[in-house]
N, C-alpha and C positions, 0 to 999 in steps of 0.2 A: 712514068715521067710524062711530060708534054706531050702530047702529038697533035702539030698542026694540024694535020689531016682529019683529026675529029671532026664530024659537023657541030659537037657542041660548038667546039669556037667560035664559029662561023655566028652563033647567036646569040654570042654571049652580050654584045652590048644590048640588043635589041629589048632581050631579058631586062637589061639591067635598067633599061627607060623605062618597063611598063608596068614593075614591080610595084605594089605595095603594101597596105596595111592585113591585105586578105591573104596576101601569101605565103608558103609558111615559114616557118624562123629554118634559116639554115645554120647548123653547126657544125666545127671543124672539130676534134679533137688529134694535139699532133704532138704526140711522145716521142720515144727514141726507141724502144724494142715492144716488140709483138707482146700483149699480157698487160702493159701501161693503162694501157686508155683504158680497159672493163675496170682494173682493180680501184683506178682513180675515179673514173666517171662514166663508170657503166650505167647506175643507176639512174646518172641525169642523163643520158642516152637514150635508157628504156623508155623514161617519163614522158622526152620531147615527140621519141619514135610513138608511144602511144598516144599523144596527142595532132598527131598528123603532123610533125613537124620531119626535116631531113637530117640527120647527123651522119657524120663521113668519118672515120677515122688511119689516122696516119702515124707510121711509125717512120724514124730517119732513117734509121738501121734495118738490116735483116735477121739480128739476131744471132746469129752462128757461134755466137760465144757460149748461150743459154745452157751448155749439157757438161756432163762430167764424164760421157761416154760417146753421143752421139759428135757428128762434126761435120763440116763442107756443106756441101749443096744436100744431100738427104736431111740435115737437119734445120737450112734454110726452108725447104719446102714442106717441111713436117711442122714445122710453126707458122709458115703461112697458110695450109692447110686449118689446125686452130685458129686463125685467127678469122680466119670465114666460117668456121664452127661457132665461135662466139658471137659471131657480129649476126646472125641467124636468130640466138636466142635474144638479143637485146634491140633486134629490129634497127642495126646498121644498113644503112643501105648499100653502104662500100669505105671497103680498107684496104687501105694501100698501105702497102710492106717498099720502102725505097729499098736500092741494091746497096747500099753503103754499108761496110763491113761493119759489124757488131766491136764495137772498143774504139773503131775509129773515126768518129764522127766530129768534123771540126767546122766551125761558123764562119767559112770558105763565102767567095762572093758566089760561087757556084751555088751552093746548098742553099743562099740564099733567095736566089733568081728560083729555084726551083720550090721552095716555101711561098713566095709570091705566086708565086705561078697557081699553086695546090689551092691557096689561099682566095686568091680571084676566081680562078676554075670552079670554086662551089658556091662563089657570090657570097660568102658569109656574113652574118648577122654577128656572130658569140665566134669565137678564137679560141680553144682552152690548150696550154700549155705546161710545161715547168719554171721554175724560178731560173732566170738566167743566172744568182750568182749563190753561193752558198755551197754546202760541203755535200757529197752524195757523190752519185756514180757521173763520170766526167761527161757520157752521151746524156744523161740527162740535162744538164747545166749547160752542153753546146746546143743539146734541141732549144732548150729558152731562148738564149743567145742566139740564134738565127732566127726564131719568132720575133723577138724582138727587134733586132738590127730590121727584119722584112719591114715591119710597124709603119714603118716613115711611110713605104715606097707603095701600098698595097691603094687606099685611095686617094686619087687625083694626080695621081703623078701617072700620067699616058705615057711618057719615054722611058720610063723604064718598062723592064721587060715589055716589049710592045705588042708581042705576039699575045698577048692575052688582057681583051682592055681593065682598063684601071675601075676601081670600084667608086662608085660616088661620094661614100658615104665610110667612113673607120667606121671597121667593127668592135665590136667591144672585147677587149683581150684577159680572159681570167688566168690566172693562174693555180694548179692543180700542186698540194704540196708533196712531195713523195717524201719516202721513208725520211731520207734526212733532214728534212723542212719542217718537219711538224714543231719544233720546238720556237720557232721565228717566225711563221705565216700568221697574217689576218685575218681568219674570217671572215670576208664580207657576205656573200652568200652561200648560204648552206642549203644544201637540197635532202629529205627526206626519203632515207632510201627502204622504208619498209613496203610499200606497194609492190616494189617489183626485185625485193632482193634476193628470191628465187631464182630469178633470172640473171642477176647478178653471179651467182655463185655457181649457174650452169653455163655465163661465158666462163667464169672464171677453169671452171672442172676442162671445160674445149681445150685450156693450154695443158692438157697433163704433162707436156716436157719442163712443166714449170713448176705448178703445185704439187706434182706426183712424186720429182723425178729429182729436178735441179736443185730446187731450193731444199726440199728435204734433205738432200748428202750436203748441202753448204751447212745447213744448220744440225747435223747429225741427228734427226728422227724420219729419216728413210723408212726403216723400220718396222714407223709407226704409219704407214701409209693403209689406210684401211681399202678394200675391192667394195660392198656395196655404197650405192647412193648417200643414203640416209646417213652413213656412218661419215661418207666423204665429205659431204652437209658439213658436220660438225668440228670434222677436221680442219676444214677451209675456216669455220669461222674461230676457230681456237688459234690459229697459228699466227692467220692475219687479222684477228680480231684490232689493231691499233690501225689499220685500216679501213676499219668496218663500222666499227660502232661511234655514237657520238662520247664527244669528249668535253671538257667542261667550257673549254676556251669557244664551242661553236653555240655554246644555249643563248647568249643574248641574241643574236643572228636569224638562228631557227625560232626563237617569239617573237621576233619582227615579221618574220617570213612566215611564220602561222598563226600566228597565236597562243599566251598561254596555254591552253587546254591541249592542244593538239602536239603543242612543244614536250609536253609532258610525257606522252606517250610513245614520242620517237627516238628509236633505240639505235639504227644504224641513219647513218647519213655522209654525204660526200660534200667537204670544205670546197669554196676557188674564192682565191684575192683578186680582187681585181689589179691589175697590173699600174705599176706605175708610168707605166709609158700608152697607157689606154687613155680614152679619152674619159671622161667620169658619167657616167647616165643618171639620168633624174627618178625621183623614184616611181614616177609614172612609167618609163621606161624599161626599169626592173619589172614591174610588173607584166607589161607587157612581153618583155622579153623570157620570163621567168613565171609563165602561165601555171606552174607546180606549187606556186609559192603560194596560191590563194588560200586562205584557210578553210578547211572541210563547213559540213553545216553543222555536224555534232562540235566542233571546235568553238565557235560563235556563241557568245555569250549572250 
């Protein structure tokens, strides 16, 4: 949560006057449980992380719902444990697990002050969230809905939340579709995630209370949980492959975003809409913001 006492605070305006074009893109990503952010937008994570950029990731919840054995605080801290496991192979440079119990996350003026808060405190550039309305799990659709509702208040408005100044400039707010979204969401940018889907799939292995444990007894192939690597590789990408891979509704997207040739070849990739309550960026701006998206030189006709 906040803490006055940071000296960040202390310089956050200062930061935020002297900012510009050289510096790197800051991005937020802000789910509802620990495992969200790699399985949605790990990839665009790794990409930013390897280009010198910052990515921070946030969850509202602590998760303590996640197990069909574990429970309490050993398995709050056992998933926040993974999730600094993950944020390691995907070059996070911090994730923040809130104390808000796993089931009960509501788009309170509290939760919201403290998304503004999360929100300014990294100075963001890119916002990536969930759809605030649609059918899925109810913390995911209130994580949107506090992203959202924050939206108005994050820049130019100084009196709210004041303890942490106001940003100059809206970020740009995507939306990341989860499981239940895929049938409704827009593509607008799709990111390329074969460069570094290795590391996608070793944050992913960091939550085993998740891919090992949780989800296999919900979906009864516990079972089939394989012990080496290579096996578990395959695993992850068999189960969550409707997560993983491209699907047909993202290809016009990704040959904007690369080009024919290049589009052709890419086999896993990560959807975000931009949100309706973002502001719209130009497509210079995409680019700029979205330095992944240039097309290779083998790609270039």
């Amino acid at each position: 949560m906040y803490n006055p006492k940071d000296p960040l605070n202390n310089t956050l305006k200062q930061k935020e006057r002297t900012r510009n074009m050289s510096h790197p893109i800051q991005v937020i990503v802000i789910a509802a449980h620990p495992d969200e952010p790699e399985i949605y937008a790990g990839a665009l994570a790794a990409s930013f992380a390897d280009r010198g950029h910052r990515v921070k990731f946030v969850t509202l919840t602590d998760g303590r719902c996640g197990h069909h054995e574990m429970s309490g605080q050993a398995l709050i801290d056992r998933r926040v444990a993974e999730a600094k496991e993950a944020a390691r192979h995907l070059g996070v440079q911090e994730y923040t697990v809130l104390p808000i119990p796993d089931g009960e996350l509501m788009p309170t003026v509290e939760v919201r002050k403290e998304v503004i808060r999360l929100i300014r405190g990294w100075q963001a550039d890119i916002v990536i969230t969930f759809h605030p309305e649609g059918p899925g799990h109810a913390d995911n659709r209130n994580a949107g809905r506090a992203v959202r509702d924050a939206a108005d208040f994050v820049a130019n408005v100084p009196n709210a939340v004041p303890e942490v100044p106001a940003l100059t400039k809206s970020p740009l707010y995507l939306l990341m579709p989860d499981y239940a979204a895929r049938r409704s969401y827009k593509p607008d940018i799709v990111i390329d995630a074969g460069d570094v889907m290795e590391r996608k799939l070793l944050a992913c292995d960091a939550h085993a209370s998740q891919f090992y444990e949780f989800a296999p007894w919900q979906g009864g192939f516990l079972q089939d949980v394989p012990e080496r690597w290579e096996e578990k590789r395959q695993f992850i990408l068999k189960h969550w492959e409707t997560f993983l891979r491209v699907s047909d509704e993202m290809i016009p997207a990704i040959v904007e975003g690369y080009g024919e040739k290049h589009a052709a070849k890419i086999q896993y990739a990560e959807p975000f809409e931009i949100a309706d309550y973002s502001r719209r960026p130009s497509a210079d701006e995409i680019k700029r913001l979205f330095p992944m998206l240039t097309p290779s030189e083998e790609s270039l006709p």
